[in-house]
C-alpha positions in Angstrom: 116.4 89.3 45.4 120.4 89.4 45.7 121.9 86.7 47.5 125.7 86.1 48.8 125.3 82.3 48.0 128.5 82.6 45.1 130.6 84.3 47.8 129.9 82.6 50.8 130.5 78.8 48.9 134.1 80.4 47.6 134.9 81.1 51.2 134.4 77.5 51.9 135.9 76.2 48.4 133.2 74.4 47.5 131.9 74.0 44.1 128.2 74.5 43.0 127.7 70.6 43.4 129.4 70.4 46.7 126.9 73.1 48.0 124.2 71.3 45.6 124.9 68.0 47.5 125.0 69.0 51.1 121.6 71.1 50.5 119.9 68.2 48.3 119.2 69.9 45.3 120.7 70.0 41.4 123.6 71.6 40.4 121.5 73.6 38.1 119.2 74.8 41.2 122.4 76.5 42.6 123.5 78.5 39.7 119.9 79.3 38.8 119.7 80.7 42.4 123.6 82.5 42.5 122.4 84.2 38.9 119.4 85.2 40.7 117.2 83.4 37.9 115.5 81.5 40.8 114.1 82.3 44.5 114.3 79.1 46.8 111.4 77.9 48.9 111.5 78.8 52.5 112.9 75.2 53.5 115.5 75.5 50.7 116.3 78.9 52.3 116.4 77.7 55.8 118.5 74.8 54.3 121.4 76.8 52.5 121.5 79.5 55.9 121.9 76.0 58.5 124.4 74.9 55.7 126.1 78.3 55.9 126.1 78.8 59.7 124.2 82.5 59.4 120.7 83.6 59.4 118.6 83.8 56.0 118.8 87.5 55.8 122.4 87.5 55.8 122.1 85.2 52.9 119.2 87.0 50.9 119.1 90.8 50.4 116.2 92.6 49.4 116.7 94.8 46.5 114.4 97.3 47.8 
């Protein structure tokens, strides 16, 4: 699954732990989810698209 997670935190200027702080998770989680080594839970998911202002799908793209 692509995400727009590296884009959308550069619009904002904030750095992986800035975005890892206001969503309550690791550094680490964030880049494992931007390098698209990790899939979030649904909470997570719901957390980073409240965080973001848009809906989940606009965040997460299905590669299919």
């Amino acid at each position: 699954m692509r995400n727009r997670i590296t884009d959308l935190r550069a619009e904002r200027g904030w750095t992986q732990a800035d975005l890892a702080q206001r969503a309550g998770v690791s550094r680490q989680t964030i880049n494992a989810i931007e390098t698209g080594k990790f899939d979030p839970s649904l909470p997570l998911a719901f957390r980073l698209a409240r965080l973001f202002g848009l809906k989940i799908e606009e965040i997460f793209l299905d590669d299919q």
